[in-house]
C-alpha positions in Angstrom: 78.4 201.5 293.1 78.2 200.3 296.5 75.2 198.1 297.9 72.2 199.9 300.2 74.3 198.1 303.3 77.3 199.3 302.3 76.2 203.1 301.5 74.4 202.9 305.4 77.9 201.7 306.5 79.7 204.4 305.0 77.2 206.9 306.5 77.4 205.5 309.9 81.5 205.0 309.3 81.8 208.9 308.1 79.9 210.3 311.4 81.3 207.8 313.8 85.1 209.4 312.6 84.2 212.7 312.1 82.9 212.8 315.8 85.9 211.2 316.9 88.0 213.6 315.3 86.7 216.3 316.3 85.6 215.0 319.5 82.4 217.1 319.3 83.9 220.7 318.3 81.7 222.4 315.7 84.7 224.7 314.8 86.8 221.6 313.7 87.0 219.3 310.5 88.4 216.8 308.6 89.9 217.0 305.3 87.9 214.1 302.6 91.4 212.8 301.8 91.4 212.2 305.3 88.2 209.8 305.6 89.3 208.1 302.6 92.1 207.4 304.0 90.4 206.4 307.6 87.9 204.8 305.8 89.4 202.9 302.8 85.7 203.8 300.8 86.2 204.6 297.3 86.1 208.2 296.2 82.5 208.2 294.8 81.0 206.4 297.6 82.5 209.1 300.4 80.7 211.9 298.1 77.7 209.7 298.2 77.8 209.2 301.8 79.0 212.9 302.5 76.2 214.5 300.1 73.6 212.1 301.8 75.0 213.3 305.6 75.3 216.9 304.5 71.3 216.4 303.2 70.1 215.3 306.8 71.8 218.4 308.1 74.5 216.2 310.6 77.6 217.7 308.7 79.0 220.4 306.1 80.5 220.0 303.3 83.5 222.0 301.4 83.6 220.3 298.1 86.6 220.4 295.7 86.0 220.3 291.7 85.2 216.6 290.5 82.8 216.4 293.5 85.8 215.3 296.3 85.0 216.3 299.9 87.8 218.8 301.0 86.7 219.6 304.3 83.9 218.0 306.0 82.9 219.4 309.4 79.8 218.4 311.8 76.8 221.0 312.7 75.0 221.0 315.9 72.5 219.0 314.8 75.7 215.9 313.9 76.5 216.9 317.1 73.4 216.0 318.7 72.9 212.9 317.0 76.3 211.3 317.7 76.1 212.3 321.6 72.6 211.0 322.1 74.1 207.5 320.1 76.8 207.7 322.2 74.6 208.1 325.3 72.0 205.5 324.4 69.4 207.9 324.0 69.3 208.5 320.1 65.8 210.2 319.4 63.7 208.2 316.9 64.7 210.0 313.6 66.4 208.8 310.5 70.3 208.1 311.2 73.1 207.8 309.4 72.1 204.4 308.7 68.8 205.0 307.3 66.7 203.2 310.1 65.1 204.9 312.9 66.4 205.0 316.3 64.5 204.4 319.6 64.8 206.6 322.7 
């Protein structure tokens, strides 16, 4: 199992491709074989990082038998999160990291 820095990292990772992917469109996803394959995390640590994401309420989740991601989309709320990062102007709540952010 991966180390507390490396689950934050594939949190962060996870959003940080799904946004780009999607660039921003709630209506639009990415299959898990897809972020494994972007990402190069093993299979259990991408359903750790998706069910922890998917808990905060920053994406969806589709999930295939044997707990594997098949689609994994953003909400509004992901959507939010990653454009205020992006801007510089994250609001102070948990990210995908785990650590607060500062306005």
């Amino acid at each position: 199992m991966a180390t507390l820095r490396e689950r934050k990292t594939y949190r962060d990772q996870v959003l940080r491709v799904l946004y780009e992917a999607v660039e921003g469109n709630r209506l639009l996803g990415i299959t898990g074989s897809q972020l494994r394959r972007d990402l190069h995390v093993p299979e259990q640590d991408l359903a750790a990082a998706c069910t922890y994401l998917a808990g905060e309420g920053l994406i969806t989740v589709d999930w295939e038998p044997g707990n594997t991601p098949a689609m994994v989309t953003l909400t509004h709320e992901g959507i939010r999160h990653m454009e205020a990062e992006e801007e510089g102007t994250a609001q102070a709540v948990p990210g995908a990291d785990g650590q607060a952010r500062s306005a």
